[in-house]
N, C-alpha and C positions, 0 to 999 in steps of 0.2 A: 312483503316477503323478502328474505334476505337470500345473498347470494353464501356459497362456503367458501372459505379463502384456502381449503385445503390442494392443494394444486395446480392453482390460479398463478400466473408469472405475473409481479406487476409489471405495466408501462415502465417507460423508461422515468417517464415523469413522475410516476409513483413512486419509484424507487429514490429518487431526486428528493422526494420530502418524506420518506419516511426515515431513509439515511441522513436526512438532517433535520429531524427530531431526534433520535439518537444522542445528538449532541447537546439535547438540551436536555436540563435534569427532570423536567418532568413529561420528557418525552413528547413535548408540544408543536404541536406543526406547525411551517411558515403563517402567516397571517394572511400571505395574499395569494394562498394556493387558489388554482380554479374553483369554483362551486361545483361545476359539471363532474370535475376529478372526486371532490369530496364526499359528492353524493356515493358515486360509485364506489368509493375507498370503505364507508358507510354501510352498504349493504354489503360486501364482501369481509367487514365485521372488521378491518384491518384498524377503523378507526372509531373514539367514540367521543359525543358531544360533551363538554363540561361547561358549569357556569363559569361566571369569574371569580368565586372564591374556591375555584379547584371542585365543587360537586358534580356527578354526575348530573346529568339533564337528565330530569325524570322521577328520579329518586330526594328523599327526605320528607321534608314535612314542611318547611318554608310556605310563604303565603301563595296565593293562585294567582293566574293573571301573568304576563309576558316577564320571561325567565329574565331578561335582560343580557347584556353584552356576553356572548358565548366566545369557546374558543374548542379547537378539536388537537385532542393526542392519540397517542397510539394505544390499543387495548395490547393485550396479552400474546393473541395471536399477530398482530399487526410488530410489536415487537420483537416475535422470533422473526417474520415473516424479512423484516428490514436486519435483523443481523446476518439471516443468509445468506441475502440478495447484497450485502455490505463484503462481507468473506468475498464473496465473486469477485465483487468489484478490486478490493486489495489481491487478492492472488493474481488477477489480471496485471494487476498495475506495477506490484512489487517483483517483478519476475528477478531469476537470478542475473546479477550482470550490473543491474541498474542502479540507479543513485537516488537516495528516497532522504528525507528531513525525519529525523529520530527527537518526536517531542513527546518521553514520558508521561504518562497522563498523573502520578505523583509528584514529579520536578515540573510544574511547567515551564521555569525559564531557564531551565536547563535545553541543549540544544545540540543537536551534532548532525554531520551529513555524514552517510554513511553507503557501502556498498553492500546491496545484497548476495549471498552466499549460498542461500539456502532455499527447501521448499521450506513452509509450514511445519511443524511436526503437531504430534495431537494436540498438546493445548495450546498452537497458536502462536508458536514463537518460529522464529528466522534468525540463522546465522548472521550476520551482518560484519562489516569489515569496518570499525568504527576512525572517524579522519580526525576526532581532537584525541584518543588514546593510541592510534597507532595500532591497533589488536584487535582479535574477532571476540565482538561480546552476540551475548541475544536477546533480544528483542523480542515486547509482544508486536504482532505485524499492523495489531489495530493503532498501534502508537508510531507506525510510519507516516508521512505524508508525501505528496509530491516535492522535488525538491526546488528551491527557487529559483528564479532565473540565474543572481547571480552566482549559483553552485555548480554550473552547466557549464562545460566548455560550449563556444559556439561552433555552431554547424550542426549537421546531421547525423542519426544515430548509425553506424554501419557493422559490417559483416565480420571485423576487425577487431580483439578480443587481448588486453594486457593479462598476462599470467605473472603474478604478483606471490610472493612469499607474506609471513604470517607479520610481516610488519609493513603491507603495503611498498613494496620495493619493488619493481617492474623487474623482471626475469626474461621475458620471453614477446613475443605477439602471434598471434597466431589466427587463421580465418575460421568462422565458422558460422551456419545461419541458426542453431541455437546453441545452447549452454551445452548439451549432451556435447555437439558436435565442434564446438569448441574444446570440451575437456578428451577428448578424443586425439585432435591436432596436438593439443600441449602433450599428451603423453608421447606420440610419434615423435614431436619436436626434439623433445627429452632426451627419448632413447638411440637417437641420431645425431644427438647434437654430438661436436668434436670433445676428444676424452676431455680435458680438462673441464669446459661445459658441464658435459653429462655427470662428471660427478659433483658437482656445486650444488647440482639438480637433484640429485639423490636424495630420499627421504622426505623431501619439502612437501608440505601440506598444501597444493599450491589456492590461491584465491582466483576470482575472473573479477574482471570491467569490461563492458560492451563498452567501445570507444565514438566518441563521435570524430567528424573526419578532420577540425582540427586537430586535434588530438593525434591524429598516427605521426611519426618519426620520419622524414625521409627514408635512411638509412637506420640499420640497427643500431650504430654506434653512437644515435641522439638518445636512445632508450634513457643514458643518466639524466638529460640535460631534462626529458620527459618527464622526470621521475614524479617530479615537485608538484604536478598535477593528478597525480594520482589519487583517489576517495582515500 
């Protein structure tokens, strides 16, 4: 008797290999996933046994007798089931502020690090602030990744927030414990700042970067010297 997968949250570790079958074109799972896991994965339909020349177990007409070397992918449901639980996982990780690896799944050795801008929109795309054009392009968000180490200033993420113009040019810094509440500071910043300021500020479409704590300036007046680190 099988379980329904309709409603079912996988494990963390379901999600771990069904998210990385995905990646593979015929949607094939690790090899040396649990047993225990796969049984389970099994009756709640997410996934189904194949031979080694890609047949279903069970079906055709081949001869009888031990099917030989098997391998498990993901069925139909197990497929939606891992791009949901995959969305999760990227809207988590891609929040607006942060710095992600932009690897086209058309260009692969095309490559950029860039700053996110954006939520989602319906189908899937994010503003991004891109660091080899200097301008905001967009992005599907399934084509983000984590960014590498060495694209990271060092230190920790903090509450501290550059408000940058549409060519990546730091303008402002401002506190905030999220993006709302950061874009909130920059407009107060804004429309307080001394005349000359406030009108430079006029009209800018402005971008964010959550800063890590190398990253902050002493004083304001390192902001240029800053700049060069900017996504």
């Amino acid at each position: 008797m099988t379980d329904t997968a309709t409603n079912i949250t996988p494990s963390p570790y379901q999600t771990e290999l069904m998210v990385a079958a995905l990646k593979d074109r015929a949607h094939r799972l690790p090899s040396d996933a649990k047993a225990a896991t796969l049984d389970l994965m099994l009756r709640r339909q997410w996934i189904r046994e194949h031979r080694a020349d890609g047949r279903l177990l069970g079906t055709g007409t081949g001869p009888t007798g031990p099917a030989g070397p098997t391998h498990f992918r993901l069925s139909h449901a197990g497929v939606r089931t891992a791009k949901s639980h995959q969305w999760i996982q990227l809207t988590r990780t891609h929040t607006i502020g942060t710095i992600a690896a932009y690897h086209p799944a058309r260009a692969k050795r095309h490559q950029d690090i860039v700053a996110v801008q954006s939520r989602p929109d319906s189908d899937g795309h994010v503003k991004v602030l891109s660091g080899r054009l200097r301008r905001l392009i967009t992005v599907a968000l399934t084509d983000l990744r984590p960014a590498p180490p060495a694209a990271l200033a060092p230190g920790e993420l903090t509450d501290t927030w550059a408000v940058m113009d549409q060519d990546g040019t730091w303008l402002l810094l401002v506190e905030g414990t999220s993006y709302s509440a950061a874009r909130r500071a920059a407009r107060h910043a804004a429309a307080h700042a001394p005349e000359a300021k406030s009108r430079s500020l006029r009209g800018v479409d402005f971008l964010y970067r959550r800063l890590r704590s190398s990253e902050i300036p002493v004083t304001f007046a390192e902001l240029h010297a800053a700049a060069v680190r900017s996504a």
